[in-house]
C-alpha positions as CSV (number, residue, x, y, z in Angstrom):
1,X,0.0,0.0,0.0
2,X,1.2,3.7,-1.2
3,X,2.6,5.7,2.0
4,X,0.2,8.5,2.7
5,X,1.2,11.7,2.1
6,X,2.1,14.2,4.9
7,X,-0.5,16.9,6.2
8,X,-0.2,20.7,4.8
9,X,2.7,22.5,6.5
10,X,4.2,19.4,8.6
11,X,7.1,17.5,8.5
12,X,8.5,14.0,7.8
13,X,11.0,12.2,10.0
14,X,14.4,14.1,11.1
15,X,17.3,12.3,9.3
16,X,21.2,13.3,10.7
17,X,24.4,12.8,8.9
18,X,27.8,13.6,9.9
19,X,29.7,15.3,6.8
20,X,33.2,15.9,8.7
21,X,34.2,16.0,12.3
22,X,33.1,19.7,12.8
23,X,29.9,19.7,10.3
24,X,26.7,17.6,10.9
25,X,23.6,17.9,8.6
26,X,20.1,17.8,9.5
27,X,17.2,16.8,6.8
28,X,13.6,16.4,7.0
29,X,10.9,16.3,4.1
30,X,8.3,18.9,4.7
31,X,5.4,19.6,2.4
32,X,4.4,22.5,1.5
33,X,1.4,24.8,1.4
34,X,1.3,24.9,-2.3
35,X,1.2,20.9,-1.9
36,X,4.3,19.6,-3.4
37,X,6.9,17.7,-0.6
38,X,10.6,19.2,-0.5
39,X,13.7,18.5,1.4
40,X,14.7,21.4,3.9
41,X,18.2,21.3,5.6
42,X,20.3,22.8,8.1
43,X,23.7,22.2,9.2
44,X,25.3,22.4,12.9
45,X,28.5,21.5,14.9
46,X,27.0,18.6,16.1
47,X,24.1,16.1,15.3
48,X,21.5,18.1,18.0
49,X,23.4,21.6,16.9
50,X,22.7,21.0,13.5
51,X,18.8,19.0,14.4
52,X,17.6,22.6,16.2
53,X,18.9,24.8,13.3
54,X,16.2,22.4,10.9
55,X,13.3,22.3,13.8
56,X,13.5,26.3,13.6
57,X,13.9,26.7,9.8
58,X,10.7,23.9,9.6
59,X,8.6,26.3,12.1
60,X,9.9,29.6,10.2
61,X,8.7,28.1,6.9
62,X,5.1,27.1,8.6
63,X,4.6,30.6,9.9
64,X,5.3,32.0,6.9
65,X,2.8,30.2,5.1
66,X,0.3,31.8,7.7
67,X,-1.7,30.1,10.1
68,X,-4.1,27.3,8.6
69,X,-7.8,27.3,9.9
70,X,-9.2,23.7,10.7
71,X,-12.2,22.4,11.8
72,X,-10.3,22.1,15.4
73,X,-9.8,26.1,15.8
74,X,-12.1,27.8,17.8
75,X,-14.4,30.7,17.1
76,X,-12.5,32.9,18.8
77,X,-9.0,32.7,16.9
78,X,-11.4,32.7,14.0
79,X,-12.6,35.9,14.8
80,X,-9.3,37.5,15.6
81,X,-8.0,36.0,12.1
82,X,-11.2,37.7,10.7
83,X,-10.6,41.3,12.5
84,X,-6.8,41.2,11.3
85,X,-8.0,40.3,7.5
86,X,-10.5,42.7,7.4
87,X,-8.0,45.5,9.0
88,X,-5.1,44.5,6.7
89,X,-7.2,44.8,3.3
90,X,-8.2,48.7,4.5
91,X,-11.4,48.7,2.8
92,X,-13.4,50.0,5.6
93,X,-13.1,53.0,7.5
94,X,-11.9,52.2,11.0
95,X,-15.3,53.2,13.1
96,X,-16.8,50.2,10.5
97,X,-14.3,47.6,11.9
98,X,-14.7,49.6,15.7
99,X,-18.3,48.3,14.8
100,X,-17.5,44.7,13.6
101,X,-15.1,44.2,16.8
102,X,-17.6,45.2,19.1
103,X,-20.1,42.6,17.4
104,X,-17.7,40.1,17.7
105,X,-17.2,40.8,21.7
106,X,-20.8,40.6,22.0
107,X,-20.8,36.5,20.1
108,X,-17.6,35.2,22.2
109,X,-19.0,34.8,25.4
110,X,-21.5,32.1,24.1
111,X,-19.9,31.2,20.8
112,X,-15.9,31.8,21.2
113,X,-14.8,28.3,23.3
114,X,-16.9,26.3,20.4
115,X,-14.6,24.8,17.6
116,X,-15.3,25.6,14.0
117,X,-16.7,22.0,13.9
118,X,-18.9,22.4,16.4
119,X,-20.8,25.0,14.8
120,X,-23.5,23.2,13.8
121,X,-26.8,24.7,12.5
122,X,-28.9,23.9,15.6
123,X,-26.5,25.7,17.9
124,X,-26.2,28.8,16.0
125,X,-29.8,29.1,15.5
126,X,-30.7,28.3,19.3
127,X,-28.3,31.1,20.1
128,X,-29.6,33.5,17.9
129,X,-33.1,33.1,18.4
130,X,-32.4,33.8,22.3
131,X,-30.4,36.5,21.9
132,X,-33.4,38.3,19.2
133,X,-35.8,37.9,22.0
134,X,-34.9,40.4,23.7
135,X,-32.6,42.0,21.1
136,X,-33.3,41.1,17.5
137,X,-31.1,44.5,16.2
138,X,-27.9,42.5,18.2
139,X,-29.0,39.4,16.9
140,X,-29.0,40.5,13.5
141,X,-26.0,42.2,13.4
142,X,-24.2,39.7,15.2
143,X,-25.7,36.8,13.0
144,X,-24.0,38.6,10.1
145,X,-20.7,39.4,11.8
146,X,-20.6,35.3,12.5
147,X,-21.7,34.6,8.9
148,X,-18.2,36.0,7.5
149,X,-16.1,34.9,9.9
150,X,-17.6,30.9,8.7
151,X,-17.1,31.9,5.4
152,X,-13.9,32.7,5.9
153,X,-13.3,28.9,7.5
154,X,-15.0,27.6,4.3
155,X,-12.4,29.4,2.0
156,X,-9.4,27.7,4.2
157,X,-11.3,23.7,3.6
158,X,-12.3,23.9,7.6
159,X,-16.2,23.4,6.6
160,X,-18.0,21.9,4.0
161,X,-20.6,24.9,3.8
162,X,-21.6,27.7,6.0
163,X,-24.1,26.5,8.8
164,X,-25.1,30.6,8.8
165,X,-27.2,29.9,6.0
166,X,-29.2,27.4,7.1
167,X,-30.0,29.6,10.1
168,X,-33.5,30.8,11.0
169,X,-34.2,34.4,9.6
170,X,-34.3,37.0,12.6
171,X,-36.8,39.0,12.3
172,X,-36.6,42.9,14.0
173,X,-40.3,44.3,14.5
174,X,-41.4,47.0,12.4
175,X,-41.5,50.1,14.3
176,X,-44.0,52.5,13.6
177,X,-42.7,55.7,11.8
178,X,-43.8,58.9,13.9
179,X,-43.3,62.5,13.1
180,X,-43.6,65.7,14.8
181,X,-46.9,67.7,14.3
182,X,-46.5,71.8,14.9
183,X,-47.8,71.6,18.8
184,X,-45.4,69.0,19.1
185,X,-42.6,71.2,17.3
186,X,-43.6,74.1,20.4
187,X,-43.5,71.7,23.3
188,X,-40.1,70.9,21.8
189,X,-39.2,74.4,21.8
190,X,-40.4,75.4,24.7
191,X,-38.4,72.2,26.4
192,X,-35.0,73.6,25.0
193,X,-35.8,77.2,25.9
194,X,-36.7,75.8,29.5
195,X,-33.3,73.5,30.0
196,X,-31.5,76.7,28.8
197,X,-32.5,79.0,31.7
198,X,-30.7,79.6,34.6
199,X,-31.0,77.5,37.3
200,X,-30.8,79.5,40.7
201,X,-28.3,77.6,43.1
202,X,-27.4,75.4,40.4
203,X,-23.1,75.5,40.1
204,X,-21.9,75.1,36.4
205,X,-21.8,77.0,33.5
206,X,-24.9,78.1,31.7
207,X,-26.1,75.8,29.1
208,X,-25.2,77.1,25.6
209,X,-27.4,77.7,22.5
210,X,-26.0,75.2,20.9
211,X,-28.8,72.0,21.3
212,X,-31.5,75.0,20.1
213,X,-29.7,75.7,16.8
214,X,-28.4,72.4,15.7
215,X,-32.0,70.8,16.0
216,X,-33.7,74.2,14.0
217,X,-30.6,72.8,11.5
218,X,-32.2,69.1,11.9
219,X,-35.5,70.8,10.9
220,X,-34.0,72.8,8.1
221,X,-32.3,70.3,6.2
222,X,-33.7,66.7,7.7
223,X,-29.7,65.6,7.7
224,X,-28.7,63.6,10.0
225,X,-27.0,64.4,13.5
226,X,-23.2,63.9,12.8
227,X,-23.7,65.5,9.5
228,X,-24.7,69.2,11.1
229,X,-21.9,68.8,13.5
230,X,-19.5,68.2,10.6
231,X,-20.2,71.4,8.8
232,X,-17.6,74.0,8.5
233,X,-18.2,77.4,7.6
234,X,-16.4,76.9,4.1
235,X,-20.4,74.5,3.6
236,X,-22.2,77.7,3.9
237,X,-23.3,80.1,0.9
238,X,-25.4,82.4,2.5
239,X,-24.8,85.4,0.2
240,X,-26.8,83.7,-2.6
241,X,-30.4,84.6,-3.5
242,X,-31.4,81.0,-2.3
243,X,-29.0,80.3,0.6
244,X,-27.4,76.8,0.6
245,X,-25.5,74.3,2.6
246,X,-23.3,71.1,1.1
247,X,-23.1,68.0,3.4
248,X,-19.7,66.8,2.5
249,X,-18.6,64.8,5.9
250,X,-19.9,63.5,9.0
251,X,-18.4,63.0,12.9
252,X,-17.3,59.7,13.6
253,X,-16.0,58.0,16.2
254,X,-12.5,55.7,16.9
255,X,-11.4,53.8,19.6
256,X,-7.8,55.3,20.5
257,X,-8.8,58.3,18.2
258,X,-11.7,59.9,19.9
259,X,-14.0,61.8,17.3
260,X,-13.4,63.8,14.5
261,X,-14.4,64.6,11.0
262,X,-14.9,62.5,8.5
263,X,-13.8,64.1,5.1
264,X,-17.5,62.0,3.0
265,X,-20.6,61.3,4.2
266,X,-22.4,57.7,5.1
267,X,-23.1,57.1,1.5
268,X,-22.2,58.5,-1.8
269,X,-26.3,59.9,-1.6
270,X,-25.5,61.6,1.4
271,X,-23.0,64.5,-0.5
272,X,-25.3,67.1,-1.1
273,X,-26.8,70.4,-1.5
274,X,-29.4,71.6,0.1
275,X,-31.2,75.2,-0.4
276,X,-32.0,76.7,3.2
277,X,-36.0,77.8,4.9
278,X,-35.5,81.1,5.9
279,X,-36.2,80.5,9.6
280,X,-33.0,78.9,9.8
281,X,-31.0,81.4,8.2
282,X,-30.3,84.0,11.2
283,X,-28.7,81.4,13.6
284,X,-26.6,80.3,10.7
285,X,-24.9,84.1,10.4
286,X,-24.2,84.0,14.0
287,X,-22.6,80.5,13.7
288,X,-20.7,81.5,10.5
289,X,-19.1,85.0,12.7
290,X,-18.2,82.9,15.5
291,X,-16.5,80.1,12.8
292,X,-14.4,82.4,11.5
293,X,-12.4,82.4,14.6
294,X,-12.0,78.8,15.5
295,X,-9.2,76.8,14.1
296,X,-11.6,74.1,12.8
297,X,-13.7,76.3,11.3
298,X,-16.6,74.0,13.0
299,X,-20.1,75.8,12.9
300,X,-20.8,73.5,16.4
301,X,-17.5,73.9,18.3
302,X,-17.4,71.9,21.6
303,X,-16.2,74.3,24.6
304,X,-12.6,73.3,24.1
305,X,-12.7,74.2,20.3
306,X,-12.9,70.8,19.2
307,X,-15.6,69.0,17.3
308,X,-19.0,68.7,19.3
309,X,-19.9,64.8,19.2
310,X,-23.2,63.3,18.5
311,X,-23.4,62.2,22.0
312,X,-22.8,65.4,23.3
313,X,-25.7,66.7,21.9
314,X,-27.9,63.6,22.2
315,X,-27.1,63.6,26.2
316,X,-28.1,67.2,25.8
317,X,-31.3,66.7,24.6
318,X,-32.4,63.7,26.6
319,X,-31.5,66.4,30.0
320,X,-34.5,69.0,28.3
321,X,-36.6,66.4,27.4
322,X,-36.8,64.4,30.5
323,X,-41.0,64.9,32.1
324,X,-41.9,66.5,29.2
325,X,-43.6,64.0,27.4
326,X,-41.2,64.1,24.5
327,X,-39.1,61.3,25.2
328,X,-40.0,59.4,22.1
329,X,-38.4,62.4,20.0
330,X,-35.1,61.5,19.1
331,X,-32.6,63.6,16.4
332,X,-33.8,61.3,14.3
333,X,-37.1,61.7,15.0
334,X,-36.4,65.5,13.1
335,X,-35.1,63.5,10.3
336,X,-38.2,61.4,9.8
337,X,-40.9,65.0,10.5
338,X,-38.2,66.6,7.3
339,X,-39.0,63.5,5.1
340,X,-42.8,63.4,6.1
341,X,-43.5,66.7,5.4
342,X,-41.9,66.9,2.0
343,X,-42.9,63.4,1.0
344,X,-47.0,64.6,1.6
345,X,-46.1,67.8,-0.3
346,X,-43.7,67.0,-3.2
347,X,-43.5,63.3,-2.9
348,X,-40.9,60.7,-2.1
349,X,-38.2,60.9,-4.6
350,X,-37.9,65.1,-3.2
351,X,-38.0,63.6,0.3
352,X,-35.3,60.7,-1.0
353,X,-33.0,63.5,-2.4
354,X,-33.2,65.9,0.3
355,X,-32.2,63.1,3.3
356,X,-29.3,61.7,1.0
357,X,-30.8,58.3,0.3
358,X,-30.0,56.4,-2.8
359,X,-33.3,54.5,-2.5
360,X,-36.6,55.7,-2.3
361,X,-38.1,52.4,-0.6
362,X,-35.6,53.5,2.6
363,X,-36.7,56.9,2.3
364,X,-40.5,54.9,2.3
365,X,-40.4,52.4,4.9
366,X,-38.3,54.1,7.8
367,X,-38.7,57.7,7.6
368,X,-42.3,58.6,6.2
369,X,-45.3,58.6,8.5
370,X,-48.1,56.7,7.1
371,X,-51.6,58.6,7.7
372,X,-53.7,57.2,10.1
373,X,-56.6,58.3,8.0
374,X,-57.6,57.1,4.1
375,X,-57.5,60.3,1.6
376,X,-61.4,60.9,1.2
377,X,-62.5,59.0,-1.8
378,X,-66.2,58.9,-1.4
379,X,-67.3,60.5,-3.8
380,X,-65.2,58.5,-6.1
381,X,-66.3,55.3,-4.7
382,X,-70.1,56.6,-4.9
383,X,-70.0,55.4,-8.4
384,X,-69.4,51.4,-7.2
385,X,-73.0,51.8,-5.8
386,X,-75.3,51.4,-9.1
387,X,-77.6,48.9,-9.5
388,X,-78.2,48.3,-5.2
């Protein structure tokens, strides 16, 4: 019977020969990761001299190769392997793989002892489904953060087929779209204009105007939250007989880095143009003076001159909301009453273009308020009743 052939990256049996009475050799077949078997030497000044030099070319040469995935390697090398090929390609922007390490934290404590073998389909979907009960956003995100780390153990021969596939479908529960009305738009006002006031006895600086103006921005332009803090003063034209703002970047957010601006926007969509309500325009000249003088040129600096994050304001806002009754508004609930109002008015491909959306059907499902009410069609339908 034929001699089996050795495994990828190992070695055959250690031969020594003595070639003078100084020089020994070492030699061992080893077979590479391109499949073909070759002799590897190494030469000492004695037999066990000469046998280490070969044992640490042999493990050079395996490392070199990289480190093979097999059924037997747990998740979580797997995932580390993952993170590091993701990070070495540079094909996402480092918040994206901030976002895919943190999925992959939130997976390892049920998931990371397991070996890729042991990854069967009724595992993974037990674990998913208990994890969506409570929540199905994690779930999902998770699920697809685990999907491509399999695949990536199908690619290196350490499964057959990805067991992510055959997983139940997680399904997240439509949320309602809600908008702002006008008395809802006064209670908001009002809210801010309360939380801004002086508090007598209270230590601590005075709250700033800044959580008033960047949500009348929010209602001006329906852009999203980091995308108003991004803007510089070099986005305005104010000067022209329409007055404009561009959306060119957004605030983002690195582990190690802190935040800072980010020189595009979420999506190609999202660079844009938008022409300016006239409510807005004031607050916008006081922003622009005051720009002039910082070294960012942010319209939103933060006290210390920096860029004003997202949470910043969001903390801010959930401090002059709180026993109001508004705590369902979010900034993106401004977003949404933008894309409701212009989608009743001047439909959704306006309301599309003026959020930065590629696609209509987002624009649609997630950020238009559906009428609780049928348009009246009475009259229309009066006609159905001939002949009764």
């Amino acid at each position: 019977m034929a001699r089996p052939p050795l495994p990828i990256g190992t070695w055959g049996k250690i031969r020594r020969k003595q070639l003078s009475s100084t020089k020994w050799q070492a030699r061992a077949r080893f077979r590479d990761y391109d499949g073909v078997t070759r002799d590897v030497e190494a030469w000492g000044a004695t037999g066990a001299a000469a046998e280490r030099a070969l044992l640490e070319a042999l493990s050079k040469r395996t490392t070199s190769q990289g480190e093979d995935i097999t059924s037997d390697t747990r998740i979580s090398r797997l995932a580390d392997l993952w993170l590091d090929e993701l990070t070495a390609e540079e094909r996402l922007a480092p918040q994206s793989i901030d976002s895919y390490r943190s999925y992959v934290r939130s997976v390892l404590p049920a998931l990371g002892g397991l070996r890729i073998r042991e990854c069967v389909v009724s595992r993974l979907d037990r674990f998913f489904k208990t994890t969506a009960a409570t929540h199905p956003t994690k779930a999902k995100k998770a699920k697809g953060v685990v999907g491509q780390m399999l695949a990536m153990a199908v690619r290196h021969g350490a499964l057959p087929t990805n067991p992510i596939r055959e997983v139940g479908r997680i399904r997240k529960p439509r949320r309602q779209v809600r908008a702002l009305s006008v008395d809802h738009l006064t209670h908001v006002r009002t809210a801010i204009r309360q939380w801004q006031a002086p508090k007598a006895g209270k230590p601590g600086p005075r709250h700033s105007n800044d959580l008033a103006e960047v949500i009348d921005v929010l209602l001006a332009t329906g852009a999203r939250i980091g995308e108003v803090l991004a803007l510089r003063a070099t986005d305005l034209d104010l000067e022209a007989e329409r007055p404009t703002l561009t959306f060119s970047g957004t605030i983002v957010y690195v582990t190690g880095k802190g935040y800072f601006r980010q020189a595009w926007t979420k999506s190609h969509a999202g660079y844009r143009t938008v022409t300016l309500p006239r409510f807005v325009i004031e607050a916008l000249r006081r922003r622009l003076a005051a720009a002039t003088h910082a070294t960012t040129g942010a319209l939103f600096p933060s006290r210390k001159g920096t860029w004003l994050s997202p949470a910043n304001v969001r903390r801010q806002w959930r401090q002059a909301r709180k026993d109001t009754g508004l705590e369902w508004v979010t900034p993106h609930t401004f977003r949404k009453t933008v894309a409701t109002l212009i989608d009743r008015e001047s439909g959704t491909k306006a309301a599309a273009g003026q959020l930065g959306h590629a696609s209509e059907e987002i624009t649609n499902t997630y950020y238009i308020e559906k009428p609780q009410m049928a348009p009246d069609s009475s009259e229309l339908l009066e006609t159905l009743g001939v002949g009764r």
